[in-house]
C-alpha positions in Angstrom: 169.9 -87.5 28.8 170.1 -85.3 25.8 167.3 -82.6 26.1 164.3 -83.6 23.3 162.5 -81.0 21.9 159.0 -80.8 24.1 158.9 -81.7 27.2 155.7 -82.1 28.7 155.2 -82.2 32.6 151.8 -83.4 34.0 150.7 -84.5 36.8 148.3 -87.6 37.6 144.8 -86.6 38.7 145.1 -87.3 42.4 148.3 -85.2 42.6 146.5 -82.8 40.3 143.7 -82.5 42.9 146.5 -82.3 45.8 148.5 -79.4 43.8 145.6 -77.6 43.4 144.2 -77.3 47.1 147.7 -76.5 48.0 147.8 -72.5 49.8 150.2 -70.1 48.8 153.2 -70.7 50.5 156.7 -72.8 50.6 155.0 -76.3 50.1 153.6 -74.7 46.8 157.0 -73.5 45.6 158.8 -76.1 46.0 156.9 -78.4 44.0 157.0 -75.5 41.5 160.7 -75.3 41.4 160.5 -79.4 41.1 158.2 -78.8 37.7 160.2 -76.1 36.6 163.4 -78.9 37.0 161.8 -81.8 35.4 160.7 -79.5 32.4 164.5 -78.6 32.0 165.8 -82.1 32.8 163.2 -84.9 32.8 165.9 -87.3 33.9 166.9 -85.2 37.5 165.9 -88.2 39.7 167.1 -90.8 40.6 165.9 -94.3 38.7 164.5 -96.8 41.0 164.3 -100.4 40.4 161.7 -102.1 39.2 161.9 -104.6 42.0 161.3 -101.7 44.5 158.0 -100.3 42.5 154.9 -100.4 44.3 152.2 -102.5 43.5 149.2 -100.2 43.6 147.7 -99.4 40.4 148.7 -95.5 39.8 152.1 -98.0 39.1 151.2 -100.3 37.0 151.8 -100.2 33.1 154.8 -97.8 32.9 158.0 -98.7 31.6 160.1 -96.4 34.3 160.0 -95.4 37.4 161.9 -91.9 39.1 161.8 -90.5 42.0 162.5 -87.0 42.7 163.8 -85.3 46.6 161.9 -82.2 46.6 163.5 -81.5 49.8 164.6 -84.0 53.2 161.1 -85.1 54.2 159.0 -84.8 50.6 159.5 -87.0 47.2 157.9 -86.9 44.0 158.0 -90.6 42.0 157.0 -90.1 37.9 157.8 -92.2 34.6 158.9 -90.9 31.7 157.4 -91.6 28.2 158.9 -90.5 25.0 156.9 -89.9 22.3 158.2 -88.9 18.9 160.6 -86.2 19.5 159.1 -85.4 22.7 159.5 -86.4 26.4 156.1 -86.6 28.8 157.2 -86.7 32.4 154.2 -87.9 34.3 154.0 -87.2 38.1 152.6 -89.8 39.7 152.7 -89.6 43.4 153.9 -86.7 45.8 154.9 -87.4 49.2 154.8 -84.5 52.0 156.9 -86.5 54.1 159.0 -89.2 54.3 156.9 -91.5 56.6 154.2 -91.9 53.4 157.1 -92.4 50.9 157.8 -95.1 52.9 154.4 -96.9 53.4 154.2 -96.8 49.5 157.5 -98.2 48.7 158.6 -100.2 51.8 162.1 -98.7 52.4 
């Protein structure tokens, strides 16, 4: 993906919430480094099917759907919307482990 002018990272209010409470520590920085990523290159996941999306709501609406290894047990999944010359990437779920990634996408 060619790099558009602004990109915007946010996250969705639940994982807001969840980033916030998060101690100092490892946990914390990894995430970090996965913002600082997605900031450089919006498209560093890896695009997942739309036949694989869940179906709760945070999901519904978006256009794409990424999802992002922060390391072997957490995943991020976000969407990316462009916007004029600019890219949002919108986090919508982060998983600590990989048991929950599961439960919310069934594989």
């Amino acid at each position: 993906m060619k790099r558009p002018k602004d990109v915007i990272v946010r996250l969705d209010p639940a994982c807001c919430e969840w980033f916030r409470n998060l101690p100092p520590g490892i946990i914390r920085k990894k995430v970090d480094a996965m913002l600082d990523t997605l900031q450089e290159k919006p498209d560093a996941g890896d695009h997942v099917q739309r036949s694989l999306w869940p179906k709760t709501g945070a999901y519904q609406g978006i256009n794409n759907l990424w999802r992002y290894e922060i390391d072997n047990e957490m995943r991020a999944s976000y969407t990316l919307m462009k916007e004029g010359d600019s890219i949002t990437v919108r986090v919508i779920e982060i998983f600590q482990n990989h048991k929950s990634y599961e439960m919310r996408f069934g594989y």
